[in-house]
C-alpha positions as CSV (number, residue, x, y, z in Angstrom):
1,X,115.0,85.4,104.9
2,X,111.3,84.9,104.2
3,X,109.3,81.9,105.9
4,X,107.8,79.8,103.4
5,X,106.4,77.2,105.2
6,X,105.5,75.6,108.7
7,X,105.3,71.7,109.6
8,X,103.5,70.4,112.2
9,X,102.8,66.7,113.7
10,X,100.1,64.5,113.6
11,X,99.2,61.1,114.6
12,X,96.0,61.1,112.8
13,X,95.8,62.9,109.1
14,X,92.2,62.2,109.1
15,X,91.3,64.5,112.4
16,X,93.8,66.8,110.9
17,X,92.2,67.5,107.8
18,X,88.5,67.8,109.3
19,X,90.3,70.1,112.4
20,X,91.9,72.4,109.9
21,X,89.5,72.1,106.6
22,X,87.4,73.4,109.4
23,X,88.7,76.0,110.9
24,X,90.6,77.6,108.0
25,X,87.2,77.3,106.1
26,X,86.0,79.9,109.3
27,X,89.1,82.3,107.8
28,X,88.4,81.7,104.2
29,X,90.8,78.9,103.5
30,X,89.9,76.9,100.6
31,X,90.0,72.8,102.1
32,X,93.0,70.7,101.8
33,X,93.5,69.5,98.5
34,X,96.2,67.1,98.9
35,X,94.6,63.2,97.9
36,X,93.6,61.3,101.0
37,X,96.0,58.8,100.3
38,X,99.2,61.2,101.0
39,X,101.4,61.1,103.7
40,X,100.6,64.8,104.7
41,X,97.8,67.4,104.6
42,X,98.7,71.0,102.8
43,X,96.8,74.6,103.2
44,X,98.0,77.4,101.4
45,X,97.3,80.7,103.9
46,X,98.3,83.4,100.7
47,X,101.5,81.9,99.9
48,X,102.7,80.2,103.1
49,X,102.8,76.5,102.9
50,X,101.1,75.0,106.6
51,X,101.6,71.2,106.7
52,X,101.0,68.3,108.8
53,X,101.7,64.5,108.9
54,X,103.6,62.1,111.1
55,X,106.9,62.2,112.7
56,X,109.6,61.1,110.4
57,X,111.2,58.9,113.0
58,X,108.5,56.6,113.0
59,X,107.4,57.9,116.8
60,X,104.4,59.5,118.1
61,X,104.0,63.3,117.3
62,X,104.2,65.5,120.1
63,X,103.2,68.8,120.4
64,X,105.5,71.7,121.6
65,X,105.9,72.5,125.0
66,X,105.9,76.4,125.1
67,X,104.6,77.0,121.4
68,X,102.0,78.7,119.8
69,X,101.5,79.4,116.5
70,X,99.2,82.7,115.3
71,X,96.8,83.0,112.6
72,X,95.5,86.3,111.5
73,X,91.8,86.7,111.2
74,X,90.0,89.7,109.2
75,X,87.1,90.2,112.1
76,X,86.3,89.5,115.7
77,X,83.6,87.2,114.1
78,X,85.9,85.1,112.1
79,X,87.8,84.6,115.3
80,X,84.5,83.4,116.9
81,X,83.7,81.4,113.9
82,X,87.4,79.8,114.2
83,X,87.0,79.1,117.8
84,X,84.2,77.2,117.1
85,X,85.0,75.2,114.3
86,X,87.8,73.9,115.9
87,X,86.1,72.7,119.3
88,X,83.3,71.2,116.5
89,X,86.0,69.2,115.0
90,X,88.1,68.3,118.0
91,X,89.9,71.0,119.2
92,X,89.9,72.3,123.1
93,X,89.9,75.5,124.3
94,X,93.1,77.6,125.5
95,X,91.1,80.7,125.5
96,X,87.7,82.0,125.0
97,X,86.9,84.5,121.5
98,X,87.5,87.6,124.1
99,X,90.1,91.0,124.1
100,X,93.4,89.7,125.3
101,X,95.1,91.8,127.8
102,X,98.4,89.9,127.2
103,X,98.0,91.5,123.2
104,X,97.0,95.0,124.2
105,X,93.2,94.3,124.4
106,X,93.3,92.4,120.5
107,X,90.5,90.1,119.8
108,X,91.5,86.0,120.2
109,X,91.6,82.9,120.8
110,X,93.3,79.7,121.6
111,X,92.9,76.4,120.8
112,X,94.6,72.9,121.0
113,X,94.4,71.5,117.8
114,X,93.5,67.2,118.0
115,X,97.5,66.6,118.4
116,X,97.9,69.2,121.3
117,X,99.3,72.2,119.2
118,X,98.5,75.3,120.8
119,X,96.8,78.1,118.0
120,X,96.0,81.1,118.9
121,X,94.2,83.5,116.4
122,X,93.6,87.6,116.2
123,X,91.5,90.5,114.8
124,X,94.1,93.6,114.9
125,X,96.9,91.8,116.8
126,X,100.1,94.2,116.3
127,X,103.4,93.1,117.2
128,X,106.3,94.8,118.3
């Protein structure tokens, strides 16, 4: 079974769009293309689908307690670069551009997108 895409939350598809646009544009992420008058915003990271938009319920979005999603990033500059576009556009920090010691001394960051979800990002993470 192959992942194809990932949905997130939002209460605000504006601040998603300039949070994201922002800090995908850092990775090499062509901007959201989806017309500002849709329900969701769309990036497509090389074939994986990454959305956003509100809770179907109708309630608040919520982030998750516990989860962290990880993007790949080619350098240790582009993880900078990340880092900063997202606290520019309304991210905080969960972790300064730095080697990890939890991810055997890989380069990262962390960052709470506008909505609370944590991202974390890596040059030469290897897992497992």
């Amino acid at each position: 079974m192959i992942l194809k895409s990932l949905r997130l939350g939002t209460n605000d598809l504006e601040k998603a769009r300039a949070f994201y646009d922002a800090t995908f544009a850092a990775l090499g992420v062509a901007p959201c293309a989806v017309p500002a008058e849709y329900p969701i915003v769309l990036w497509d990271l090389a074939g994986f689908k990454f959305l956003l938009g509100p809770a179907r319920d109708g309630a608040p979005a919520t982030h998750a307690n516990g989860g962290t999603i990880i993007f790949e990033a080619p350098s240790e500059d582009a993880v900078r670069a990340w880092h900063a576009a997202g606290l520019a556009h309304g991210g905080t920090c969960e972790g300064q551009p730095e080697p990890k010691p939890q991810a055997r001394g890989a380069f990262g960051a962390y960052l709470r997108d506008p909505d609370g979800n944590k991202l974390g990002i890596y040059c030469g993470l290897t897992i497992g």
